[in-house]
Residue, then its C-alpha position, 0 to 999 in steps of 0.5 A: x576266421x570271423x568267429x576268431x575274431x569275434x573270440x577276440x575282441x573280448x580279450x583285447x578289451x580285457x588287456x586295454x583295461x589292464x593296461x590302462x590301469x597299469x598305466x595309472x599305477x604306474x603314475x600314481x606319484x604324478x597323480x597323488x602329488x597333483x591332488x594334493x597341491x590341489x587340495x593344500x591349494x584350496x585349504x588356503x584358498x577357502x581360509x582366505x574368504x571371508x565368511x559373508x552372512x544372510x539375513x532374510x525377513x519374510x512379508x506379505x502383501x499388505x493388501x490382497x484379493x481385495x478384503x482390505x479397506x482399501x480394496x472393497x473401497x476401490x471396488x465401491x469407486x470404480x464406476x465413479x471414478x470412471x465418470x469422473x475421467x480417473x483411473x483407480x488401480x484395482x487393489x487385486x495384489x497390484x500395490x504389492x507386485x508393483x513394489x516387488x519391482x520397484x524394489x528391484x529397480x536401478x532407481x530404487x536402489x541407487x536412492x536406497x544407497x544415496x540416501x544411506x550412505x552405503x556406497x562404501x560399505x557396498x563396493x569397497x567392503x572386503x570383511x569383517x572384525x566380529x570383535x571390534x564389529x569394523x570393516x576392512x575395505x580394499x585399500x586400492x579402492x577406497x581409503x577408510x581413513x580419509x574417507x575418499x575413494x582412491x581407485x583407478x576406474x576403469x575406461x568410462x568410469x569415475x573414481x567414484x563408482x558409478x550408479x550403475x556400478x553400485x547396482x550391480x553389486x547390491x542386486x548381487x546381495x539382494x534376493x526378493x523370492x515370491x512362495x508360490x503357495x503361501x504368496x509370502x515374499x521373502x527379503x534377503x540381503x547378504x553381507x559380511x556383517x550378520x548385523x549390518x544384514x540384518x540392519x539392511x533388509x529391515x530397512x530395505x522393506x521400511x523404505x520400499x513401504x514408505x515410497x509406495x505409500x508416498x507415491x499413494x498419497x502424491x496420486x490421491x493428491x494429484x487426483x483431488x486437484x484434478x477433480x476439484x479443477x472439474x468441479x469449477x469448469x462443470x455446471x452441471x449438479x449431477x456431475x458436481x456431485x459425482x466428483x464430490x463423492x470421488x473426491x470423498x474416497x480419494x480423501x478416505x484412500x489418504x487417510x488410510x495411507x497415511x495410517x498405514x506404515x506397512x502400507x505394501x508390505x506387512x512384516x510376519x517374520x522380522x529379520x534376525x541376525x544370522x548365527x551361521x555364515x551363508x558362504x563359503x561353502x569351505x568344505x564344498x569348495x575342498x571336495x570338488x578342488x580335489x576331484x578337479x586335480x584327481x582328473x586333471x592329474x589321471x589325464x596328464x599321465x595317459x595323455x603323456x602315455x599314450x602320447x609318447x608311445x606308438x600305437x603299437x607299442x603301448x607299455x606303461x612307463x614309470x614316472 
């Protein structure tokens, strides 16, 4: 008796198959007919997104592993900075790194689009005339003409969009990635306008270098202050020319700033309108719209099947 049953099994897979099968060729309209409302649905979908362009520019630590100036001076001054009661940061890609976070930053970026005036272009942008090169802004957020923004903020917002808000959006658009091999940095930001991208991430990097070297010359500053405060307290005359010699190179790491435009970042490829949009992926978007419908079609007709039918009684049905 076992072994009958055994014999069987095969057989009942075999006819389980056939009816599933006979189950989908019977549905096949339903099917056929869901997947192409998927398809014609995501055509019109993928049409309606517009196109949005990455530019990216590719830099390099302005100073690493300590050949620079600035770092075999600060390898010099260690000791004698010391003495003198100041820290010197070691040049070891630290100026570089600390700018690939504070490029990063809520405090950055908002200043980045406070001071540029993007703040419309950022949140209220929905597309872009190639011919005419304008914007088109969402009319239920933002009025182009009067130029005021005109939304209906949400619980704790302002009509304005927040800082934080803005934040969001443009850390959306922005992209800082590190190759881990070459230790090139890589600076994209994305837009609907290839030139307003391109426009963005070049003066992104020109701001990030000019606040880093900025904040060198507030700390040299500070720190000549400091020691020429020491010198007046101090009477003694090897001190005096401790903090003389610190502030020698204090001086020098000011020069040096203030002839460095790229004082963070050097640019090695500049970047360059792009040609080619960066999304949507409007072919992408297609294939997988109608393989969603496919599925969701094949498990509509054997739900409907297998649900109407008793358990015992399984026969396909024509839809």
């Amino acid at each position: 008796m076992q072994n009958e049953m055994h014999l069987n099994q095969p057989i009942d897979d075999e006819i389980d198959l056939r009816e599933l099968g006979s189950v989908l060729w019977a549905g096949k309209k339903i099917i056929l007919t869901v997947t192409s409302l998927f398809a014609v649905i995501a055509v019109i979908v993928v049409l309606l997104i517009p196109n949005q362009y990455q530019a990216t520019a590719v830099v390099s630590p302005a100073q690493s592993g300590g050949t620079s100036m600035l770092g075999a001076m600060s390898s010099q001054l260690g000791g004698l900075a010391s003495l003198a009661g100041i820290k010197v940061p070691s040049d070891e890609g630290g100026e570089a790194q600390a700018a690939m976070e504070i490029m990063q930053s809520w405090s950055f970026i908002e200043e980045f689009i406070k001071t540029n005036n993007l703040a419309a272009e950022i949140f209220a942008a929905d597309g872009w005339d190639r011919e005419t090169n304008k914007f088109s802004y969402d009319s239920s957020l933002y009025d182009s003409q009067q130029k005021q923004w005109v939304r209906n903020p949400p619980a704790g917002k302002t009509i304005e969009p927040t800082s934080w808000e803005l934040y969001e959006e443009f850390s959306e658009r922005l992209t800082v990635t590190t190759d881990k091999t070459t230790g090139m940095i890589s600076v994209s930001i994305e837009h609907y306008s290839p030139i307003l991208a391109q426009q963005w991430v070049n003066l992104y990097i020109t701001t990030i270098n000019n606040y880093m070297r900025s904040r060198k010359l507030q700390q040299a500053n500070s720190n000549i202050e400091y020691l020429e405060a020491q010198i007046e307290k101090t009477a003694i005359a090897g001190m005096k020319e401790v903090f003389y010699q610190v502030i020698e190179e204090q001086i020098k790491n000011k020069m040096l700033a203030e002839a460095s435009p790229e004082y963070a970042f050097v640019t090695v490829n500049p970047a360059m309108v792009p040609e080619e949009k960066s999304t949507p992926k409007r072919a992408l978007i297609c294939v997988l719209a109608v393989l969603l419908g496919a599925m969701l079609s094949i498990f509509a007709v054997l739900g409907m099947h297998y649900g109407r039918q008793p358990k015992s009684n399984k026969t396909p049905n024509e839809y």
